[in-house]
TORKOL-4160 file (C-alpha; in steps of 0.2 Angstrom, whole numbers, padded with zeros to 4 digits, m for minus):
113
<pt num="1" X="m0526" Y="m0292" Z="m1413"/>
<pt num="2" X="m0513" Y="m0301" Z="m1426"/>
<pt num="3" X="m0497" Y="m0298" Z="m1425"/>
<pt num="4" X="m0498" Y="m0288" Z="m1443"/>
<pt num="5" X="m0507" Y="m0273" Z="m1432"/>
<pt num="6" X="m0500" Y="m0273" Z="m1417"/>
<pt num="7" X="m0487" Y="m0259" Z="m1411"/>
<pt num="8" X="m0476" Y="m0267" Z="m1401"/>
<pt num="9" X="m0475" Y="m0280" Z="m1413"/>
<pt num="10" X="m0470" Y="m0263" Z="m1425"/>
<pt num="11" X="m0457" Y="m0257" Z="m1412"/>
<pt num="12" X="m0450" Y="m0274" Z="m1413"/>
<pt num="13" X="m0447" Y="m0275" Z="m1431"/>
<pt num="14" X="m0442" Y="m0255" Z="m1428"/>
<pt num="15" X="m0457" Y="m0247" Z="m1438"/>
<pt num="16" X="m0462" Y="m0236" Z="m1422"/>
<pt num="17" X="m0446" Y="m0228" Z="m1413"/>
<pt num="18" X="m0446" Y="m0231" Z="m1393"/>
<pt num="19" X="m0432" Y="m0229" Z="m1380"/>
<pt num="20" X="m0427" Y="m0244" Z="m1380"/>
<pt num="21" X="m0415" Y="m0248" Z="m1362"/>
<pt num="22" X="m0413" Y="m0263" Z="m1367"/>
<pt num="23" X="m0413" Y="m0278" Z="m1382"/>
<pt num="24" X="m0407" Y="m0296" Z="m1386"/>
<pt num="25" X="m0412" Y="m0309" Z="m1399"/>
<pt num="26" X="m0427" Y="m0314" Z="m1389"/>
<pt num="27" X="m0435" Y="m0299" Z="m1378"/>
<pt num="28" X="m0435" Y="m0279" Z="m1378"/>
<pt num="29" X="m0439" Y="m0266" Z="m1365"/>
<pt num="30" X="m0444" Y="m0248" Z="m1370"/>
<pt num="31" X="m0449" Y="m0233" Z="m1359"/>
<pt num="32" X="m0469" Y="m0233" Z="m1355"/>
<pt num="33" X="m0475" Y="m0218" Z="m1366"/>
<pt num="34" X="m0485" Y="m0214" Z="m1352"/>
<pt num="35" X="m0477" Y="m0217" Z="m1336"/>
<pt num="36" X="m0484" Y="m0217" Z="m1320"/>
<pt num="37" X="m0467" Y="m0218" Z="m1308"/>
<pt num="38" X="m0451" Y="m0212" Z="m1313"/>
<pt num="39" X="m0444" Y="m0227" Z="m1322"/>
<pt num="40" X="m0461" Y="m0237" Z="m1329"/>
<pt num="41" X="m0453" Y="m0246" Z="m1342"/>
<pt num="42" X="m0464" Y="m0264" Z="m1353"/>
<pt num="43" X="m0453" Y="m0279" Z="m1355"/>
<pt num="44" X="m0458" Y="m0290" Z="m1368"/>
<pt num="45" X="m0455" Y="m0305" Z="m1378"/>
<pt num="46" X="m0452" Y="m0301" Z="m1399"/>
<pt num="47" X="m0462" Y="m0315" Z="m1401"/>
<pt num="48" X="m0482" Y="m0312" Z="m1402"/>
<pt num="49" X="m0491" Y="m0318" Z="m1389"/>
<pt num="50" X="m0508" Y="m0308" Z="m1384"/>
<pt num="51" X="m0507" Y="m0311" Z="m1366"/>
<pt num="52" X="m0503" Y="m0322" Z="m1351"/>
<pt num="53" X="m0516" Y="m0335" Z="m1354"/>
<pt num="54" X="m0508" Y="m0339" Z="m1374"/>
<pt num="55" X="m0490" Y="m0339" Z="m1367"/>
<pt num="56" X="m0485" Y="m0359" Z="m1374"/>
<pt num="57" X="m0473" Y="m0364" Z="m1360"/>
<pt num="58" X="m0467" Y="m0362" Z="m1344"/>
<pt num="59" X="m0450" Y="m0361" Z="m1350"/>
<pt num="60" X="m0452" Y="m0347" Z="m1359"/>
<pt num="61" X="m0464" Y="m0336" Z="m1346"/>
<pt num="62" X="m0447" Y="m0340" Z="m1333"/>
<pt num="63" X="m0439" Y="m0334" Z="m1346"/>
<pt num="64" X="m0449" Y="m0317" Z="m1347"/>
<pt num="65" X="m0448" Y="m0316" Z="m1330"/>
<pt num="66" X="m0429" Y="m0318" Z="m1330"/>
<pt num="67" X="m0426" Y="m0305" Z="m1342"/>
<pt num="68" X="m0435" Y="m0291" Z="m1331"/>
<pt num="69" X="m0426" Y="m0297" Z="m1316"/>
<pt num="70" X="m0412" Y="m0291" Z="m1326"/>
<pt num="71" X="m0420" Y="m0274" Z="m1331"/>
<pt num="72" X="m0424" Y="m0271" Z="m1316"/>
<pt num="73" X="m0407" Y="m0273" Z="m1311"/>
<pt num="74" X="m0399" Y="m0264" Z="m1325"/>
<pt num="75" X="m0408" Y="m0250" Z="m1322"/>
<pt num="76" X="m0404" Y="m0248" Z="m1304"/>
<pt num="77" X="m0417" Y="m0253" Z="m1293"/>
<pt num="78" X="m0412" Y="m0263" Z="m1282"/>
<pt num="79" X="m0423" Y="m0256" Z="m1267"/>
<pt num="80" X="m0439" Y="m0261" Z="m1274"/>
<pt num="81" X="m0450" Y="m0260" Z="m1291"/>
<pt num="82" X="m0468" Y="m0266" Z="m1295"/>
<pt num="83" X="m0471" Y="m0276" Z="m1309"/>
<pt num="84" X="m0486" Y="m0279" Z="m1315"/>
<pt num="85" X="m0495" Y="m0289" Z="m1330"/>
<pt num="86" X="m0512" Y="m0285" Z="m1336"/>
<pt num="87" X="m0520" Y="m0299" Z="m1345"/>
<pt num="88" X="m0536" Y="m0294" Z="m1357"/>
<pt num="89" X="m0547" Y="m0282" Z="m1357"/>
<pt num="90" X="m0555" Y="m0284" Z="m1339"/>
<pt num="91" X="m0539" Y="m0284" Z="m1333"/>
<pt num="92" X="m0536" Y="m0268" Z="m1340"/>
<pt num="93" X="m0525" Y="m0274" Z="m1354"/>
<pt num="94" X="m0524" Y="m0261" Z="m1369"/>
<pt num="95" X="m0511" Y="m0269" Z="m1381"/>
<pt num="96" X="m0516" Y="m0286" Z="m1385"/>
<pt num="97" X="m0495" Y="m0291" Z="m1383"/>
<pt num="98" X="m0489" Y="m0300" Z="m1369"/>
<pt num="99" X="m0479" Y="m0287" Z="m1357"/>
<pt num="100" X="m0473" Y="m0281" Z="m1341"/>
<pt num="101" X="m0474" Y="m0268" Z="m1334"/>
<pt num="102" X="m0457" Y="m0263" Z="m1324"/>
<pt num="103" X="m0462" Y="m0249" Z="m1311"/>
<pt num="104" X="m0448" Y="m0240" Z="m1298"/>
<pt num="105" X="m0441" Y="m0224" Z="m1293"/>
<pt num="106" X="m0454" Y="m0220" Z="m1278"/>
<pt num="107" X="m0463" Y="m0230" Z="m1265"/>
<pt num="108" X="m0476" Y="m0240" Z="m1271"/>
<pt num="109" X="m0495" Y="m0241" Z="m1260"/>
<pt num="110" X="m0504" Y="m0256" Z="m1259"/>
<pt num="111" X="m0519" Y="m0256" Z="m1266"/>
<pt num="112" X="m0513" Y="m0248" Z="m1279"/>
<pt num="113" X="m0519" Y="m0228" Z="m1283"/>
């Protein structure tokens, strides 16, 4: 998918409303539209990237990673959250957009169900 079609690349560029809890010049977070725990919220970088694998540089995935460190922190939950990043269609990847997803608000199980 380009990013022309893509909806977060639309909520970016503000053509789709979200809830957006967080923004700055290079990443936005926005409430999961289906949540699965009581805060599920995606962190993701405004620039277009499909997935994991097309992410150009180190650099910029520690940055990603560092701005949902700070989400998470922001939005409380400093006794624990899941994140997880699902990367292609096997990997159960639905938007082609690079995001995380920020999970908290209740224990997590491991496996996950």
């Amino acid at each position: 998918m380009d990013s022309v079609s893509c909806i977060f690349c639309k909520i970016v560029k503000k053509e789709i409303p979200a809830k957006v809890v967080f923004e700055d010049d290079e990443f936005i977070a926005f409430n999961d539209v289906k949540p699965v725990s009581p805060v599920h919220v995606l962190v993701i970088p405004k620039k277009h990237h499909n997935n994991l694998l097309e992410i150009e540089s180190t650099e910029a995935l520690g940055k990603l990673m560092k701005k949902v460190q700070q989400v998470a922190k922001e939005l409380n939950l400093n006794d624990g959250f899941r994140t997880i990043i699902n990367t292609g269609d096997n990997g159960g990847q639905t938007v082609h957009h690079l995001h995380v997803h920020v999970l908290g608000g209740r224990f997590h199980k491991w496996p996950p169900g």
